[in-house]
N, C-alpha and C positions, 0 to 999 in steps of 0.2 A: 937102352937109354934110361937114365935117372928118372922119376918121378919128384913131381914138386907135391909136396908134401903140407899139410896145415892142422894143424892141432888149434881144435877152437872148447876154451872154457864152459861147460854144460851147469857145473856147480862148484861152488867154492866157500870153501871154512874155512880161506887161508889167506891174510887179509892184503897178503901181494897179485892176486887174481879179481876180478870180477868177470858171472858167468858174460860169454860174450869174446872173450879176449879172444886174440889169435895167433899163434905163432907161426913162421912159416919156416918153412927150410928148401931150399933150390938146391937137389941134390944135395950134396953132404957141409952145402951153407945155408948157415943161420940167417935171414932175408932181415936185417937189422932194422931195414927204412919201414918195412911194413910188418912187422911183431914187437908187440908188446912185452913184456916182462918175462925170464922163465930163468926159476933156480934151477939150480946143480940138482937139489935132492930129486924135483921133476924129472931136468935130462936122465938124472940116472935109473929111474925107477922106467920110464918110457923108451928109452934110445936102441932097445931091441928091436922096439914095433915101425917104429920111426925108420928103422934099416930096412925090414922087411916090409915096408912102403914103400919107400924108394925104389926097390928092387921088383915093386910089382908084385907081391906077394899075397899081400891083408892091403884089405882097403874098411873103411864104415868101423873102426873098432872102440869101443869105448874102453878108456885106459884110465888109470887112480896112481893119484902120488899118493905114498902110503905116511907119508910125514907127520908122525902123532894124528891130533885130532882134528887137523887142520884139512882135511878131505880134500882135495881139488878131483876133479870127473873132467876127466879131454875127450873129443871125438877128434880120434885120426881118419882125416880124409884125403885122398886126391885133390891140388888145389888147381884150380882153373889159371 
């Protein structure tokens, strides 16, 4: 079985985030009605960890979009 997934904003120097945010994903969907904002450069810097959550793998991991100097820090967690 899938894991629901949540990526929540810890820090951010990237003025499309504020810490707080959250993303969610039900399985291999994007949960539109309850996440906030999240570029490409994010998905793609994250969407390994994001798999191997879902899968039950990593859970509690702090991840970085690496996008210039614009920082963002996510905690990927198991979502309730």
């Amino acid at each position: 079985m899938e894991q629901k997934i949540k990526l929540t904003v810890k820090s951010s120097g990237c003025p499309f985030y504020a810490a707080g945010d959250q993303v969610i994903f039900d399985g291999p969907i994007l949960d539109k009605e309850k996440s906030g904002n999240f570029c490409m450069m994010a998905l793609n810097a994250v969407f390994p960890f994001i798999y191997a959550a879902r899968k039950g793998v990593i859970t509690d991991q702090l991840l970085q979009c690496p996008d210039c100097d614009e920082k963002v820090t996510f905690l990927l967690q198991k979502a309730e």
